[in-house]
C-alpha positions as CSV (number, residue, x, y, z in Angstrom):
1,X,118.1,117.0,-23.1
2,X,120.3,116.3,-20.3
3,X,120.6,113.1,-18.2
4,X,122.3,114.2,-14.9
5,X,122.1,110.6,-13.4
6,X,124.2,108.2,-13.2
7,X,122.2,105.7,-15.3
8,X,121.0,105.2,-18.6
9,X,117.9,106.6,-19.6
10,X,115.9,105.2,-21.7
11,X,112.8,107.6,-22.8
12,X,109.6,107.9,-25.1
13,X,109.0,110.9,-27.0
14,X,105.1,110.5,-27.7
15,X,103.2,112.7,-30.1
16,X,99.7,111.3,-29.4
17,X,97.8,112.8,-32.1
18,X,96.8,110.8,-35.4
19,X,96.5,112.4,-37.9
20,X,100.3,113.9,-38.5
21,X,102.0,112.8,-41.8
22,X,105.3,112.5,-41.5
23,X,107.3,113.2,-38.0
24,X,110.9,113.1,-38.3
25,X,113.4,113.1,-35.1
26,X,117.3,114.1,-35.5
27,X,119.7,113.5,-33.1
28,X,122.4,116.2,-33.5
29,X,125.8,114.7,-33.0
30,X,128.9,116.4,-31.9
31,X,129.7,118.1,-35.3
32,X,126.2,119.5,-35.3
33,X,124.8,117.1,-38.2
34,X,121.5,115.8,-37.6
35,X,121.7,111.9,-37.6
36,X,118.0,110.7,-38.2
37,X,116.7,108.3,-35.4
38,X,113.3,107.8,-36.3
39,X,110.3,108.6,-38.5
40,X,106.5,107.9,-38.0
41,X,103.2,109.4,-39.2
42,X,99.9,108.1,-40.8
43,X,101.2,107.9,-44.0
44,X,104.0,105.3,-42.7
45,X,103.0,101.7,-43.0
46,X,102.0,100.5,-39.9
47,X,105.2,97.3,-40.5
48,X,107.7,100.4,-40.9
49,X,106.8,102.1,-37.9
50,X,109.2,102.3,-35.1
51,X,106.6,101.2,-31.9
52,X,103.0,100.2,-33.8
53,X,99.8,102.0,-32.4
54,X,97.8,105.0,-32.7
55,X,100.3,107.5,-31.1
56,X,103.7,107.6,-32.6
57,X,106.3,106.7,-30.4
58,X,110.3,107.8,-31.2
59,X,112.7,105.6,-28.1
60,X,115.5,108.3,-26.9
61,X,118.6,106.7,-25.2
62,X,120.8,109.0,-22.8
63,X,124.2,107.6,-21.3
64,X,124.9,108.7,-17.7
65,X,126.2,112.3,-18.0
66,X,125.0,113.2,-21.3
67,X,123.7,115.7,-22.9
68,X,122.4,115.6,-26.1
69,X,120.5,117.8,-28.8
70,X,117.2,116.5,-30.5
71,X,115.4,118.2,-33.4
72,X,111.9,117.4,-34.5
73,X,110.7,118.2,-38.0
């Protein structure tokens, strides 16, 4: 993803289907290792998920310029 503003963006990556295990999102940083930035799915207590409610919801950050890698598994 790429943030071509001047701003900071911050962003929702929805998967709005229930019924998904285990979702988790990587950040890949400049060495191309994944950092881990969230994980959701049904079999998550609903006190350990990141944004509570019935689709899963992973917050994405991007500084003013930047461009950034993302991988979902």
């Amino acid at each position: 993803m790429e943030n071509q503003s001047n701003r900071l963006l911050s962003l929702l990556l929805e998967f709005d289907w229930p019924f998904i295990d285990y979702i988790d999102a990587y950040r890949i940083d400049g060495l191309g290792n994944p950092e881990l930035i969230g994980s959701q799915g049904d079999q998550l207590a609903l006190e350990d998920r990141i944004v509570s409610g019935r689709a899963y919801l992973i917050p994405l950050e991007l500084r003013s310029k930047q461009t950034v890698e993302y991988v979902i598994r």
